[in-house]
N, C-alpha and C positions, 0 to 999 in steps of 0.2 A: 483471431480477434484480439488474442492480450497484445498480439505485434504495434496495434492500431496505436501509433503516435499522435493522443490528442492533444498533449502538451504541445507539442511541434505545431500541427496543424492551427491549432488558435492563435499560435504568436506566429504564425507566417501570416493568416488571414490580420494579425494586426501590421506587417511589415516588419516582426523581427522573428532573426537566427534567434530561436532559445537556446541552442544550444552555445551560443558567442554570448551570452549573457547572463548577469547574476553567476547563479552556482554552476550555471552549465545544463542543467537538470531539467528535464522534461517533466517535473513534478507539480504538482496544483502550487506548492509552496515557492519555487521560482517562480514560476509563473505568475504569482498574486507580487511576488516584489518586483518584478520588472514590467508589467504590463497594467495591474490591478487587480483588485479584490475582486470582482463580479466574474472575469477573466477566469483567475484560479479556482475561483469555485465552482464554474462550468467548467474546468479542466479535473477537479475532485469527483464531479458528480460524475462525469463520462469516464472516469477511472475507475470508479467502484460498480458502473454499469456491466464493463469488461469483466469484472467477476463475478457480478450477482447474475444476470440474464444468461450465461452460459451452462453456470453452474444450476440455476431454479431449472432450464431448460432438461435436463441430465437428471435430477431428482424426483420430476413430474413424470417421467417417461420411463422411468427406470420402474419394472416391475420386480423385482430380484426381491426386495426387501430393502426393510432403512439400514441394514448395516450397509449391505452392498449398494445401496445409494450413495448412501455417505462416500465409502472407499472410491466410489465410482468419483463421485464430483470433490472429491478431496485429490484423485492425483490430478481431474483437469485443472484444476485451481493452480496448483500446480506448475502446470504445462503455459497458462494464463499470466502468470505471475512473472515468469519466467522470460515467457513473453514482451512482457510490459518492460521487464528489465533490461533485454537484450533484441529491443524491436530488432528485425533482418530488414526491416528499411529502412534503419538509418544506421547501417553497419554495424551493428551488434549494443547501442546506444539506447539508454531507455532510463526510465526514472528507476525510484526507488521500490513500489513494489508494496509498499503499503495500503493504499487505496483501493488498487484490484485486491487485493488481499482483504480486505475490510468488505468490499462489495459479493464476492463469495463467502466467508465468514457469516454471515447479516442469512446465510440460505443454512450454510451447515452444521454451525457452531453458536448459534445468538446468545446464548447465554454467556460462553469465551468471550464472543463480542463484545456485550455491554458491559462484561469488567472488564476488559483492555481499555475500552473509550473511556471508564472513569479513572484507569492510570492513566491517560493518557494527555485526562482536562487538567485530574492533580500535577503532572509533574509540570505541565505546559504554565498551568494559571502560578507555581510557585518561581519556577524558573525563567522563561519565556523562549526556552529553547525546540522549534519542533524537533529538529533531530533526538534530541534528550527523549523528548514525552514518544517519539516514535519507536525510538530504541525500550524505553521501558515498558509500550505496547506488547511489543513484539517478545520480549522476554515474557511477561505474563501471559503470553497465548497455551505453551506447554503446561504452566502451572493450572493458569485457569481449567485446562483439558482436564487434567489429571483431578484438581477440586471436584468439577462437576459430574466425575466417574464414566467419561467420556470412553469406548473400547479403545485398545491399548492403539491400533493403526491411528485413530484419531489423535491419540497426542503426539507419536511421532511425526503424523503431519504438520499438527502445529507446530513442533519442533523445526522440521523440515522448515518452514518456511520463516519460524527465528532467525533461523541460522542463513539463511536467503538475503532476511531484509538487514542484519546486520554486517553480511556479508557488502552488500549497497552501500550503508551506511558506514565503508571505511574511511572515508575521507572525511567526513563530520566527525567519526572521535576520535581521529588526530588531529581535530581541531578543535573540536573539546578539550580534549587533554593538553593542546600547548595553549588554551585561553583564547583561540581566534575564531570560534562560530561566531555567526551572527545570531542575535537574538531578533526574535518578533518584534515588529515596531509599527507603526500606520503605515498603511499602503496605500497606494491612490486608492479612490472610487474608479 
């Protein structure tokens, strides 16, 4: 399920390669600048689907207990994420990894959740950069862990999946760092 390119799929049903387009990126955030805002946001929501319905799926049926819930749908997340990043239908091609990430998150960690998303409005609403405010998400997921006295495999997933989404996001801070991201700006309707 994390393979499901729905960034693809929605700019094919508009008539474009997303991948020839903007950043290249299968991600809600190309997506909203080459096609539109209503667009990327239905390409947001069916990304964070990919990780919340798999993983609730895995934590409702999981009778072990909530550690072993947790571990259980912390490595599918995982596996999901991973997915997303390196769909095998479009030759190892996929977004960045944050969204399904957030959509599982939202089942295993909500609390990690809702302080990433307010680093995430702070760095976005001061800078206008999303790679920035995703990068500084993703950093605060291990800390957040670690705050909210999450077991020790929890924060290393989060970790795990820092290290994932920053690993994605190597082309945005070389382009941070020479001055050339784009920042947020109107999008179509």
């Amino acid at each position: 399920m994390g393979a499901i390119p729905f960034g693809f799929i929605v700019a094919k049903i508009n008539g474009i390669n997303i991948l020839q387009e903007g950043s290249g990126s299968l991600g809600a955030t190309n997506v909203k600048r080459v096609i539109g805002n209503k667009w990327g946001t239905l390409v947001f929501i069916l990304d964070c689907l990919k990780g919340f319905v798999p993983v609730s799926i895995v934590k409702f049926f999981c009778q072990t207990g909530l550690n072993q819930a947790n571990n259980m749908g912390a490595t599918l997340l995982i596996g999901l994420v991973l997915g997303h990043c390196y769909s095998i239908f479009l030759k190892f091609c996929g977004g960045k990894g944050v969204a399904t990430a957030i959509g599982g998150l939202a089942v295993l960690m909500p609390s990690v959740l809702l302080l990433g998303i307010i680093f995430w409005c702070s760095v976005f609403s001061i800078t206008r950069f999303v790679s920035l405010a995703s990068l500084c998400f993703a950093l605060s997921l291990p800390i957040n862990a670690y705050l909210f006295a999450y077991q020790k495999e929890m924060i290393l997933f989060a970790l795990a999946l820092t290290i994932l989404i920053f690993i994605r996001h190597s082309q945005n801070i070389r382009r941070l760092w020479k001055g050339e991201e784009l920042r947020a700006h109107k999008v179509k309707e």
